[in-house]
C-alpha positions as CSV (number, residue, x, y, z in Angstrom):
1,X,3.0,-18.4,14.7
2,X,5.9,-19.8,12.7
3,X,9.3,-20.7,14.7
4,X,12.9,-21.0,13.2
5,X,13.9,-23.9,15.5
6,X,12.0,-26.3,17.5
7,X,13.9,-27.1,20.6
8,X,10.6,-29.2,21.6
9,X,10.8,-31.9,18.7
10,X,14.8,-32.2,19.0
11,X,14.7,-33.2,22.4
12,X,12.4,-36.2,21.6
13,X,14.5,-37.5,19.0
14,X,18.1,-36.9,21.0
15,X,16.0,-39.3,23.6
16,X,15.0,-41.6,21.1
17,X,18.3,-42.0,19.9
18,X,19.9,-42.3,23.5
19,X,17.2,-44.7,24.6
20,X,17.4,-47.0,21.5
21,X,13.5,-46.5,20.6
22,X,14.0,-45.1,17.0
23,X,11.3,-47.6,15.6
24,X,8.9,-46.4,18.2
25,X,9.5,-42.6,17.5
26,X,9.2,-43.0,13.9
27,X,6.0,-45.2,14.2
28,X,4.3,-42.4,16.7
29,X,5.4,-40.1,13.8
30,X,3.6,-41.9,11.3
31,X,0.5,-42.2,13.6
32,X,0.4,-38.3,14.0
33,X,1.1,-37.7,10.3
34,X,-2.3,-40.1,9.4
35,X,-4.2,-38.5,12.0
36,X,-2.8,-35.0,10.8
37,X,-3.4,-36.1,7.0
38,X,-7.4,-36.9,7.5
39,X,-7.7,-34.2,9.9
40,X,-7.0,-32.0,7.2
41,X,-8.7,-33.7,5.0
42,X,-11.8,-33.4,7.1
43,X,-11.0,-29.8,6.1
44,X,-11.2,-29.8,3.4
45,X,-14.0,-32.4,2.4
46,X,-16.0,-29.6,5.0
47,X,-15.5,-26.6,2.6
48,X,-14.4,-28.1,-0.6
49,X,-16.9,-31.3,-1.4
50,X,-19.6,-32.0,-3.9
51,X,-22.0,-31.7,-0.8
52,X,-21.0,-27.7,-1.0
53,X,-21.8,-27.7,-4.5
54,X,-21.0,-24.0,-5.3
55,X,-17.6,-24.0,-3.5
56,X,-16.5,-25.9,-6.4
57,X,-15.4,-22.5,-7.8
58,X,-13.1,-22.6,-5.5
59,X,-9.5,-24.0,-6.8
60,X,-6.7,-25.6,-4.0
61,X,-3.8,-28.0,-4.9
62,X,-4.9,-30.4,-1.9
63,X,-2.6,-32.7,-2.7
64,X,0.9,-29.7,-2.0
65,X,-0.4,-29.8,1.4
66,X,-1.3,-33.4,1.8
67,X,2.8,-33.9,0.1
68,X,3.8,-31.9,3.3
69,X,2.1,-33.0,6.1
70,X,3.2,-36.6,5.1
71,X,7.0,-35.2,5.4
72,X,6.7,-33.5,8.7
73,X,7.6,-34.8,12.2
74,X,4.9,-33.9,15.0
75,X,5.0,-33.2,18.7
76,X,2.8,-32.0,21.1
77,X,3.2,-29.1,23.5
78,X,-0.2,-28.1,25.5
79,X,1.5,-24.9,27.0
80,X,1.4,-23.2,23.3
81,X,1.2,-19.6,24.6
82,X,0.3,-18.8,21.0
83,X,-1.7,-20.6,18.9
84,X,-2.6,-24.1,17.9
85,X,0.6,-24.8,16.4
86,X,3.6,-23.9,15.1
87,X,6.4,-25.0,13.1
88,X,10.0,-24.7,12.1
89,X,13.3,-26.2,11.3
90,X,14.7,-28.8,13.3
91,X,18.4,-28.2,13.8
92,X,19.4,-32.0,14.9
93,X,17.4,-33.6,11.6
94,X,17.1,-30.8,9.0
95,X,13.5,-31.9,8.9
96,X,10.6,-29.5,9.0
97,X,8.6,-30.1,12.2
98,X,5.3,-28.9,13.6
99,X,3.9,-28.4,16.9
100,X,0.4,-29.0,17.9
101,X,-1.2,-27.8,21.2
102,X,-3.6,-30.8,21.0
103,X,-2.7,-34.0,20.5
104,X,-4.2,-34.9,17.0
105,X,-4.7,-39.4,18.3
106,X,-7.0,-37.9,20.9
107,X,-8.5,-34.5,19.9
108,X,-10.7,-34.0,16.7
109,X,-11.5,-30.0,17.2
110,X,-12.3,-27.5,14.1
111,X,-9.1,-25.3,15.9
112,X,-7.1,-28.3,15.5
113,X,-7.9,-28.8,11.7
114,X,-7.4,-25.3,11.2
115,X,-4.2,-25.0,12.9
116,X,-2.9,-28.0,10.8
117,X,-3.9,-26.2,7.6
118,X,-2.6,-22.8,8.9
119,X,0.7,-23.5,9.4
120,X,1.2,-25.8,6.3
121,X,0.1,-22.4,4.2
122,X,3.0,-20.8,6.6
123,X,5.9,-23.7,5.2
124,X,4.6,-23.9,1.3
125,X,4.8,-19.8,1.5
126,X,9.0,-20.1,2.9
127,X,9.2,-22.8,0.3
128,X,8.4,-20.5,-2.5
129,X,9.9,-17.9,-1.0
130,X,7.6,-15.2,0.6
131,X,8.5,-11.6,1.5
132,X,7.3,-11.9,4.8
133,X,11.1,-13.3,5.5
134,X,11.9,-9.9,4.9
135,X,9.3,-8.0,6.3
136,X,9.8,-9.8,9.6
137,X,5.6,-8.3,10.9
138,X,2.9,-10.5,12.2
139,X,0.2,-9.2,9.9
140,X,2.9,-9.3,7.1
141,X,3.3,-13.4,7.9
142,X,-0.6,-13.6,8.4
143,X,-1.8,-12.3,5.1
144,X,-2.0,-15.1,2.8
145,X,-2.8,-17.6,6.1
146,X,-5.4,-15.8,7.8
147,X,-7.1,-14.9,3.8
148,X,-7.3,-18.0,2.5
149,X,-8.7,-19.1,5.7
150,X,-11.0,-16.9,6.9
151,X,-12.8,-17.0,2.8
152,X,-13.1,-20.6,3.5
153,X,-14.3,-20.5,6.5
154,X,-16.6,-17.4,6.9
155,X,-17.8,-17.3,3.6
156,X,-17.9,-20.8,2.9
157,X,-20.0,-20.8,6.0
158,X,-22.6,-17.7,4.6
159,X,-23.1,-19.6,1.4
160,X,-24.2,-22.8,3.1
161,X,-26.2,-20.8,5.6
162,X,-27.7,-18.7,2.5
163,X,-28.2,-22.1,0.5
164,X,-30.3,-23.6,3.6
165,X,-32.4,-20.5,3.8
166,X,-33.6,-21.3,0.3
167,X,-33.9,-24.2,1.0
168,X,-36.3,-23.8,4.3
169,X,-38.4,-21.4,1.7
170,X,-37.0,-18.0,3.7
171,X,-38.1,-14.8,2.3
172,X,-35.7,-12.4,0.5
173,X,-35.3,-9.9,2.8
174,X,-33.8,-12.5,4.9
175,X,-31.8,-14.4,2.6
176,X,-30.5,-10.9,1.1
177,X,-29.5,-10.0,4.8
178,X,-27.4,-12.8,4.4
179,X,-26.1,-12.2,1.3
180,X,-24.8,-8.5,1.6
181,X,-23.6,-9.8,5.2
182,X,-21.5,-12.5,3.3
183,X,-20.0,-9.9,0.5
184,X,-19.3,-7.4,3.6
185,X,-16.9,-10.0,4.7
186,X,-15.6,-11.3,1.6
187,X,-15.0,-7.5,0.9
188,X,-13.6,-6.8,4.1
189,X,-10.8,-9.6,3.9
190,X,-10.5,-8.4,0.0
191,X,-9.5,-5.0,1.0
192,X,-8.1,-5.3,4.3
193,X,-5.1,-2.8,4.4
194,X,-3.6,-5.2,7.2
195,X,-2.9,-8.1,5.2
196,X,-3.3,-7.1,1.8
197,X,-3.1,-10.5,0.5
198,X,-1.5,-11.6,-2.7
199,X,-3.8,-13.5,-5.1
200,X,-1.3,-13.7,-7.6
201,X,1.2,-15.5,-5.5
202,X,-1.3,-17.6,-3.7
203,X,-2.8,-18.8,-7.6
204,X,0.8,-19.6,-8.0
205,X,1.9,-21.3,-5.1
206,X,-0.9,-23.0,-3.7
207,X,-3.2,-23.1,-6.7
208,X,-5.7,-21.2,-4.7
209,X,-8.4,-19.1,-6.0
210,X,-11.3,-17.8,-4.7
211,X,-13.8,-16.2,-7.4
212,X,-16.8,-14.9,-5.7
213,X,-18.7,-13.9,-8.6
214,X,-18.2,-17.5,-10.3
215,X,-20.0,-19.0,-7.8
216,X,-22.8,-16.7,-7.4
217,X,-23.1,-17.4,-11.9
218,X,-23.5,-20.8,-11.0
219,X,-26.5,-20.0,-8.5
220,X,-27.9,-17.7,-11.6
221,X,-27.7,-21.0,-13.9
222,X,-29.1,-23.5,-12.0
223,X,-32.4,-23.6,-11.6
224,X,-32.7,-25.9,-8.0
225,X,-33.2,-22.7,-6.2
226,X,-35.3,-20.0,-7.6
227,X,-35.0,-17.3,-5.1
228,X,-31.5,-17.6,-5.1
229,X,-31.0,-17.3,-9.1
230,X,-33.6,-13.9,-8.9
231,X,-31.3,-12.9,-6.1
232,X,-28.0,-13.3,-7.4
233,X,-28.9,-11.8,-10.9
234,X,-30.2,-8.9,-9.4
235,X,-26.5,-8.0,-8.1
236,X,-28.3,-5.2,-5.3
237,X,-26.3,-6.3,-2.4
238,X,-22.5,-5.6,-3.9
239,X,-20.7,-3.0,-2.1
240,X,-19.6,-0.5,-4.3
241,X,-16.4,-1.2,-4.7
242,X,-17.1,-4.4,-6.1
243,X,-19.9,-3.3,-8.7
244,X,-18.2,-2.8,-12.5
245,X,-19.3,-0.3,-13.9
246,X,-23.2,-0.8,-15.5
247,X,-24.4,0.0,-19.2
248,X,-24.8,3.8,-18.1
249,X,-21.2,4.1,-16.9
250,X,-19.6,2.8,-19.5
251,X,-16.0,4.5,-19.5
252,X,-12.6,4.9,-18.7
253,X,-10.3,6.3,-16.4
254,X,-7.6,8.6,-17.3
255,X,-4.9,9.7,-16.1
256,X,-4.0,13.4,-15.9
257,X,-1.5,14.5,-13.3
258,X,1.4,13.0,-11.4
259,X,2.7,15.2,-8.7
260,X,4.4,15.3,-5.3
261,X,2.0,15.9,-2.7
262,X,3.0,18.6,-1.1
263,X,0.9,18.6,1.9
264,X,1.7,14.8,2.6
265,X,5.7,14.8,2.2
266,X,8.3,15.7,4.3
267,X,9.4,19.1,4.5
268,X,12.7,21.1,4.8
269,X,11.4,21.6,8.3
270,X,11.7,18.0,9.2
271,X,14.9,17.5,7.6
272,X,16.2,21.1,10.2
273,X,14.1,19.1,13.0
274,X,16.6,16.0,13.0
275,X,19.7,16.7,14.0
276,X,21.0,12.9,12.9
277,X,20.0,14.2,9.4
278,X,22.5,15.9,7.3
279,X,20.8,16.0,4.0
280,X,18.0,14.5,2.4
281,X,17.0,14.3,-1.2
282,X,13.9,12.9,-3.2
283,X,13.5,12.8,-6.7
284,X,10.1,11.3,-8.4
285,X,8.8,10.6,-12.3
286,X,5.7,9.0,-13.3
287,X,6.8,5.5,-12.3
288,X,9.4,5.9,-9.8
289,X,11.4,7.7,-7.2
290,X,14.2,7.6,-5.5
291,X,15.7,8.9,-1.8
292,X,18.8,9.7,-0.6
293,X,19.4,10.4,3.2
294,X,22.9,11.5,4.7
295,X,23.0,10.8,8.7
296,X,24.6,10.7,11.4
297,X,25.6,7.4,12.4
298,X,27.3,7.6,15.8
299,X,30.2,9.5,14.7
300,X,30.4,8.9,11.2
301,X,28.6,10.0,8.0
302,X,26.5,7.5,6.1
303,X,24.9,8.1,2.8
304,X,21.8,5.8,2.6
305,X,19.8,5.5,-1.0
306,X,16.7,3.6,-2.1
307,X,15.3,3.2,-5.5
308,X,11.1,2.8,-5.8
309,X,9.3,1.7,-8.3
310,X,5.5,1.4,-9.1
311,X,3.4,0.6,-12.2
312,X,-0.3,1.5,-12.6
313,X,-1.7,1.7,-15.8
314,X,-2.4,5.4,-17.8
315,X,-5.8,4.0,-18.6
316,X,-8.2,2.0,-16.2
317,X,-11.4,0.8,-17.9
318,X,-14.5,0.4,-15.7
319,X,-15.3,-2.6,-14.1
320,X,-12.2,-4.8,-14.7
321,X,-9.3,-5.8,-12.6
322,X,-6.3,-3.4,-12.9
323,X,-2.9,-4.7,-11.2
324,X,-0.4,-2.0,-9.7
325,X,3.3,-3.4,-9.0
326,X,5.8,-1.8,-6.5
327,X,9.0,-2.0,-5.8
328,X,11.5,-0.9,-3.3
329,X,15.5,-1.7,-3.3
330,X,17.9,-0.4,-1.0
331,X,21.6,0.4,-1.8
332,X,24.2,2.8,0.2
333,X,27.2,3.5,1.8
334,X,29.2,4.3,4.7
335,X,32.1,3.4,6.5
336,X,30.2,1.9,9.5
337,X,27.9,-0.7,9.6
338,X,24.1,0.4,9.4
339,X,20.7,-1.0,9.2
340,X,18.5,0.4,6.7
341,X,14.9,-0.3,5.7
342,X,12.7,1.5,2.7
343,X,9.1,1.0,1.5
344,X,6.8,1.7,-1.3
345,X,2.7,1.9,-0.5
346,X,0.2,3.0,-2.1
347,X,-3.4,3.7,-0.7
348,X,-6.3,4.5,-3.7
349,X,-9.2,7.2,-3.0
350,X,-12.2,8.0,-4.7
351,X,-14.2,11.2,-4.7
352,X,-18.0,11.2,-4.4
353,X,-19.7,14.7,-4.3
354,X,-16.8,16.3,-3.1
355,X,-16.4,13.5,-0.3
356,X,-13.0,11.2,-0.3
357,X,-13.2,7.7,1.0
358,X,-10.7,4.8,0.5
359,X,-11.1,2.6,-1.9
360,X,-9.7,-1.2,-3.3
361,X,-6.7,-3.0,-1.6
362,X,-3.6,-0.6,-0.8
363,X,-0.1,-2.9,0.0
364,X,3.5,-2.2,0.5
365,X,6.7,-3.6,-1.2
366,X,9.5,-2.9,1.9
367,X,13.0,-3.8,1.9
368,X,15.7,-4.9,5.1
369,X,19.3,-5.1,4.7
370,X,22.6,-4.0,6.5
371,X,24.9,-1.4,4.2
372,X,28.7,-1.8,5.3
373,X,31.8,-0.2,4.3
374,X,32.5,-3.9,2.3
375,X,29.5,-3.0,0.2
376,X,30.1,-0.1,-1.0
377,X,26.7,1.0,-3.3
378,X,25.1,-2.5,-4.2
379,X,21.4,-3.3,-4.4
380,X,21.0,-5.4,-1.2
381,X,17.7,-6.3,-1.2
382,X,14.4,-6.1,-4.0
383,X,11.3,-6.7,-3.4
384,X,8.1,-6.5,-5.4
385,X,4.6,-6.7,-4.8
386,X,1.3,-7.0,-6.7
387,X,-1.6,-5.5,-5.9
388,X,-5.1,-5.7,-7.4
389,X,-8.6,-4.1,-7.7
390,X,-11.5,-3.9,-9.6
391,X,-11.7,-0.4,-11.8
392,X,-14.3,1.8,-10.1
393,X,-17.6,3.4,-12.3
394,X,-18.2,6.7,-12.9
395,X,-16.8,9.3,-10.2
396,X,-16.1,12.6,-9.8
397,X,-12.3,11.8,-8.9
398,X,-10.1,8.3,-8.6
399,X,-6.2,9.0,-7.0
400,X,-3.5,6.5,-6.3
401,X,-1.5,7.9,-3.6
402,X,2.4,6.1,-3.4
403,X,4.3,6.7,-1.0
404,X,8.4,6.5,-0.5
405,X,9.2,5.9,3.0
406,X,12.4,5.0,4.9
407,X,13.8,4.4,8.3
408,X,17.0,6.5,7.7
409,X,14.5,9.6,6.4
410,X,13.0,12.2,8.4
411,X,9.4,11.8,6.7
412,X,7.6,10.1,3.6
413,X,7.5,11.9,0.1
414,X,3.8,10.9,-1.4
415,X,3.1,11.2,-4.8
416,X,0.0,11.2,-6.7
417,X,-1.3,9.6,-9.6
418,X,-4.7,11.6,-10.5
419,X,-7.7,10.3,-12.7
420,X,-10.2,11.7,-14.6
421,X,-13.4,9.8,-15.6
422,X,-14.2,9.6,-19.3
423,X,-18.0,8.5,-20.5
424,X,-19.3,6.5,-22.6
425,X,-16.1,6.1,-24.9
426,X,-15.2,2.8,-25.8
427,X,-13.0,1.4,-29.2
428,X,-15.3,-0.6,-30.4
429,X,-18.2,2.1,-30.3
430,X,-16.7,3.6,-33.3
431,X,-18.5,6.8,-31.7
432,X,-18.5,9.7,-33.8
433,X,-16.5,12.1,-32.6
434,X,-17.4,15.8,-33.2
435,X,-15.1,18.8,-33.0
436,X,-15.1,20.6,-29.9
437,X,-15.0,17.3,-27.8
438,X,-12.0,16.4,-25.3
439,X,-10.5,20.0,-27.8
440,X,-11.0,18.1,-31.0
441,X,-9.8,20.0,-33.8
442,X,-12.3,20.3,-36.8
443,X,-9.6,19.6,-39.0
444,X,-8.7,16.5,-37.0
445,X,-12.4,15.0,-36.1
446,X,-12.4,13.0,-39.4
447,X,-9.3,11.7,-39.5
448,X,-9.8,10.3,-35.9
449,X,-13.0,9.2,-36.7
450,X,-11.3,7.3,-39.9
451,X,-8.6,5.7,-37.6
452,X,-10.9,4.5,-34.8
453,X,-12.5,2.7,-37.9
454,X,-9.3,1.2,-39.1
455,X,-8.6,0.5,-35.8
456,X,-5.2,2.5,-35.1
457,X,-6.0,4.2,-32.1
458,X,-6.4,3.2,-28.3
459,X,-8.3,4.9,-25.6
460,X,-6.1,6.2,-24.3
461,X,-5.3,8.6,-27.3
462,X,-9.0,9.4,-27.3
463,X,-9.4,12.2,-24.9
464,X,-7.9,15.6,-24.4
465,X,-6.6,15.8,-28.2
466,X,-4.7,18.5,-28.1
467,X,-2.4,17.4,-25.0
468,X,0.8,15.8,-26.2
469,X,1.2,12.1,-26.8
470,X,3.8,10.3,-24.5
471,X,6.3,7.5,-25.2
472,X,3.8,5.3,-24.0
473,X,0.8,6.1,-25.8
474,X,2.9,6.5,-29.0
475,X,4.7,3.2,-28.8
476,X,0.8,1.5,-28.3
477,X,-0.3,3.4,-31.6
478,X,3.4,2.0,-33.3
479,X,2.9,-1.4,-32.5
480,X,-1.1,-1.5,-33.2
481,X,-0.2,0.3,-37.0
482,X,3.0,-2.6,-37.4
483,X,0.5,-5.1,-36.6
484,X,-1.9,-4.1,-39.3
485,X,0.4,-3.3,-42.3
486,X,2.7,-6.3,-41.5
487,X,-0.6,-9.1,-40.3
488,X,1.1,-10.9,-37.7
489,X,1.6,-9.9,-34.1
490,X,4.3,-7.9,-32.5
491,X,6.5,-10.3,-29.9
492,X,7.3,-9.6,-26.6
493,X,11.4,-9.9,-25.8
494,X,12.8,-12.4,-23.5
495,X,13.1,-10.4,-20.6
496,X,12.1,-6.3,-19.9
497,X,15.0,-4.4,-20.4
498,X,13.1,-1.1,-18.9
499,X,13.2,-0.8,-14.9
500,X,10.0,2.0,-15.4
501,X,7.3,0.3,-17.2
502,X,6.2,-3.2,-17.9
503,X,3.6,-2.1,-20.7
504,X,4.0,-4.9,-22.7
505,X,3.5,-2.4,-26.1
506,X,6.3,-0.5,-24.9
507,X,8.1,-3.7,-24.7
508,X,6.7,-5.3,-28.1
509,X,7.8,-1.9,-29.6
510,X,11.3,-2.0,-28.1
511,X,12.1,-5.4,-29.2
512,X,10.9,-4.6,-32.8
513,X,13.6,-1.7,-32.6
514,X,11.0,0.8,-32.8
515,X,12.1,2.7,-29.7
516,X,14.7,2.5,-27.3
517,X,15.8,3.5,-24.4
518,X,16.5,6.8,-22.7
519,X,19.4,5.4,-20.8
520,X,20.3,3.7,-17.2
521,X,18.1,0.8,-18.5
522,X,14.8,3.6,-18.6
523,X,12.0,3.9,-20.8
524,X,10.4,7.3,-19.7
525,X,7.4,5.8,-20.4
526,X,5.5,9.4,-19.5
527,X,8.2,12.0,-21.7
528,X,6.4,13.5,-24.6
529,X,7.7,12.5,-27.9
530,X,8.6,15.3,-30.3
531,X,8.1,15.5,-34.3
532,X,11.7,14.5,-35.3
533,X,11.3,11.2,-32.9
534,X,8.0,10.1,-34.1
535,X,9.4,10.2,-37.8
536,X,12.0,8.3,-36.9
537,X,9.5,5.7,-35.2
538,X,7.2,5.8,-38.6
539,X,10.3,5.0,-40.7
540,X,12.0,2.1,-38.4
541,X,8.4,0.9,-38.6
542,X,8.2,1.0,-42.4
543,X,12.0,-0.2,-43.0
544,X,11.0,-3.4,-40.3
545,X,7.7,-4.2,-42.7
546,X,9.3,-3.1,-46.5
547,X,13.2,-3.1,-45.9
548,X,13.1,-2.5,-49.6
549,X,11.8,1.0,-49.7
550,X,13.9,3.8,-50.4
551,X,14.8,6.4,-47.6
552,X,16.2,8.7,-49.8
553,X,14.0,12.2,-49.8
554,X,14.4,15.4,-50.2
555,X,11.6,18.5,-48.3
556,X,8.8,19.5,-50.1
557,X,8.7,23.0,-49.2
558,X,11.4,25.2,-47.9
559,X,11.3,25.5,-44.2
560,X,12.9,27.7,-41.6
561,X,14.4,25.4,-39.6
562,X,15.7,22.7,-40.9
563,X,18.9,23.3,-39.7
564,X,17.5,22.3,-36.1
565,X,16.3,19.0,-36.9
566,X,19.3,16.6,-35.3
567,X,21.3,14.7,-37.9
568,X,20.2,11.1,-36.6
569,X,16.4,12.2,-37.6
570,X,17.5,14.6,-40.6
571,X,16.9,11.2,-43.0
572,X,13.6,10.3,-41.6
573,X,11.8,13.8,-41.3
574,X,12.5,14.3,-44.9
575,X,11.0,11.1,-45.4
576,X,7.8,11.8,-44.1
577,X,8.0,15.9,-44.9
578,X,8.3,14.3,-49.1
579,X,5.3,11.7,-48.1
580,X,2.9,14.1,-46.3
581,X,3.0,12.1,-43.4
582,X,4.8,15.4,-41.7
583,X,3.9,18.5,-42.9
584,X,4.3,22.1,-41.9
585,X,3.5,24.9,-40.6
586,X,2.8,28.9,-41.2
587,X,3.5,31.6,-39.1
588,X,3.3,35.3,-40.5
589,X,3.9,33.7,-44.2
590,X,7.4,31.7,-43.3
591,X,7.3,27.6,-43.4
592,X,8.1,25.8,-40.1
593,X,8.9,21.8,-40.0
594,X,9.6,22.4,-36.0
595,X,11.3,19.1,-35.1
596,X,11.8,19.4,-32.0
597,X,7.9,20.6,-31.0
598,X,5.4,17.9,-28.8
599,X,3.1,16.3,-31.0
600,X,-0.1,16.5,-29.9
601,X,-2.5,13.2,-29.5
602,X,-4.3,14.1,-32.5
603,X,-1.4,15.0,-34.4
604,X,-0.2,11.6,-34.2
605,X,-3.0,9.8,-34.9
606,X,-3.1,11.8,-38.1
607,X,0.5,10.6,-39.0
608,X,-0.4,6.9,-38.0
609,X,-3.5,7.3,-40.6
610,X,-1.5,8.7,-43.5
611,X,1.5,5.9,-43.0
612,X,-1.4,3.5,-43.3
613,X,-3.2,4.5,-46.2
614,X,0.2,5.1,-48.1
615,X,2.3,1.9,-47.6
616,X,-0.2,-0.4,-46.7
């Protein structure tokens, strides 16, 4: 366990300096440091050597932890009560000093070695500044520690154990025992809801990476062991939700609702039930929430409020690794001093036959921080976290479930993002797509069929035609049709100027003035987009590629209500009304343009098309 002082080590060196023996302190520190640099790299040579030739897969920057050890001061304490070791800031030298239970000039244990390389993972991860500061839990501190670790160690261990089977000439029923007993735990530690560790960050800050399947391609190419390449390739042993999705489930995820759950949240019955509580509000879009809690704070009304955010794609595809980011800020005030604390989770389900079981690597993103009358309504504290997963195959339902909790609160509101599972539908299939499917027009079958061969569409545009097109699938069809008129490729901006979606499409689109904004620094990534505001996309589009070409236009037909269409569109509807990109409609013989209606997915693939073929 990590410490923020260590009384132990500035004792020693207040004696060294009262005693005259500086030269002998810092050559005992050098002695432990050597010892403490080849015990860990004893470690290391164990898992990470030629000798355990398919553990080459796995990445470490050896030499950040060597850097460290060699600027540590070391001491010895054998009444650790927990632990091997333990380290923290020395007050007296400003140093960084560790602890060891055994004394590393006469011990030479595995504990030791993996105590050494514990808590060095423990001061590179405050070096680079890891949440767990904030989240002040043991399992919190633990995750990245006890991950990188334990996938070292235990299935470091499996591999060689597998690797000597073959090498005896076991059978396969053996050496597959082994191997679905080494995925088990490498799938345990993967998904462990505990310590949900962070592969991103530990990539990032240690240069750490662990890629099962790499090293079981490397068993498949090299011929040394026969069994094991048959074994690997045959892929029997994965747990499920591990396997990508095979030939006969090719397809995508969808996603179709996002809605409070109601039998999950808190209720106005446990709002009455706490008499602290005065009020308490939630507020949710696809994306993010918010809460706001009044309470009683000894006396004295304080108004607590949190803003959450969490990104998960509208479209998984099968088989790949999907990231979900959350967020969670606190702000507030009050005229007293008051602690507060908020959270965002989310936990992932999937439905087989009717049955629900967990599924992939849930996390949190929480927040700590003190709101006092000095601070009036600031955000305090944000944190973010990444979480990843590998895309399920085909099921009869896939659900994200987030969930907005905070201390202040009198219960969690839990939303959910719902999936659908789409066959055998890929881009690049250039499927033919028949009326009827997904509500297909018959009028629209051949023009989609015409833009999936020009490729203008995504998959995500490619199922439930008649539902209207949102923001975010729009601005992914904008910046795919700029692309292929203009032949170079859209640019993201400098920073994301949206606090509700990091789609980088959204954000190529935004920065080539496409879209904008709703305001408040949102994007509304899932609002439907009407007629009027798609024409204006088409024409900023067009006036980006050929600045040259006249705006002026005039309707082709006289409709009912043009009067309704909003003077800042008025220009651009016309425009695309003249150019057939926009036509109307007819109801009981009178012309409608209707501006401000949805347009439906295949609607605006149509427009896309005829801009295209036009002004290309």
């Amino acid at each position: 366990m990590k410490k923020k002082s260590c009384l132990l080590v500035s004792i020693l060196l207040i004696l060294a300096l009262l005693t005259g023996n500086i030269a002998v302190f810092a050559d005992i520190q050098q002695d432990y440091r050597n010892e403490c640099l080849k015990k860990l790299n004893d470690y290391f040579s164990f898992y990470l050597n030629d000798k355990y030739e398919y553990m080459s897969q796995v990445k470490l920057d050896k030499e950040l932890f060597r850097n460290e050890i060699s600027t540590m001061n070391f001491s010895i304490n054998p009444n650790l009560k927990e632990g091997y070791a333990e380290y923290g800031k020395n007050t007296l030298t400003g140093s960084y000093d560790m602890v060891l239970r055994e004394d590393p000039l006469k011990s030479d244990t595995t504990t030791l070695r993996q105590a050494i390389f514990h808590e060095t993972i423990h001061r590179l991860e405050d070096i680079n500044g890891d949440f767990s500061v904030a989240s002040r839990t043991p399992a919190y501190d633990e995750r990245n520690t006890e991950y990188m670790q334990h996938l070292l160690q235990e299935v470091g261990r499996k591999l060689m154990q597998i690797e000597d089977l073959a090498r005896k000439g076991a059978g396969e029923s053996s050496i597959t025992a082994q191997i679905k007993e080494m995925h088990a735990i490498f799938g345990s530690f993967r998904n462990n809801s505990t310590y949900f560790p962070n592969s991103v960050d530990m990539e990032k800050w240690f240069g750490f990476k662990f890629d099962l399947n790499a090293i079981e391609e490397n068993y498949i190419k090299n011929s040394k062991y026969s069994i094991l390449r048959k074994l690997f390739a045959e892929n029997k042993y994965k747990p499920a939700a591990a396997i990508p999705a095979s030939s006969s489930e090719n397809g995508y995820w969808v996603l179709k609702n996002v809605e409070k759950n109601i039998g999950d949240s808190v209720s106005d019955g446990h709002v009455k039930a706490n008499p602290a509580i005065k009020r308490t509000s939630y507020q949710i879009a696809p994306g993010s929430g918010a809460m706001s809690t009044a309470i009683d704070w000894f006396g004295d009304e304080i108004t607590v409020v949190s803003s959450h955010t969490f990104y998960i794609p509208t479209t998984l595809t099968s088989g790949q690794t999907a990231v979900i980011t959350l967020g969670a800020a606190d702000g507030g005030s009050s005229i007293s001093s008051a602690y507060i604390s908020h959270s965002t989770s989310v936990n992932m389900w999937i439905n087989h036959g009717g049955s629900w079981t967990p599924y992939g690597n849930g996390g949190t993103a929480s927040t700590e921080a003190f709101v006092t009358q000095d601070n009036p309504d600031p955000m305090l504290m944000r944190t973010d976290k990444i979480i990843e997963f590998i895309v399920p195959g085909k099921a009869d339902a896939f659900t994200a479930h987030f969930t907005i909790q905070g201390g202040s609160a009198p219960g969690p509101m839990v939303i959910n993002y719902d999936y659908v599972f789409v066959e055998n539908i890929t881009q690049a299939s250039n499927k033919d797509y028949k009326a009827g499917y997904e509500g297909l027009s018959p009028w629209a079958a051949p023009v989609v069929n015409e833009a999936i061969a020009d490729k203008l569409t995504t998959e995500k545009v490619l199922t439930d035609f008649t539902s209207p097109i949102t923001r975010e699938q729009f601005c992914e069809l904008a910046v795919l049709l700029y692309e292929k008129m203009s032949n170079a490729k859209a640019a993201l901006p400098a920073s994301n100027p949206f606090s509700d979606t990091t789609n980088p499409e959204i954000l190529k689109a935004a920065n080539l003035g496409i879209v904008g904004g709703v305001g408040s620094g949102k994007f509304a990534p899932g609002n439907n987009v009407t007629r009027q505001e798609i024409s204006v996309m088409l024409m900023r589009i067009l006036k980006n590629i050929k600045p040259a070409i006249p705006a002026a236009a005039e309707f082709k037909s006289k409709f009912q209500d043009t009067g309704s269409v909003d003077s800042w569109a008025l220009d651009a509807v016309k425009f695309m009304n003249a150019n057939d990109v926009v036509t109307g409609s007819n109801v009981n013989g009178a012309s409608y343009i209707n501006p401000k209606g949805n347009t439906t997915k295949e609607q605006a693939i149509a427009m896309v098309l005829r801009i295209y073929k036009k002004f290309k």
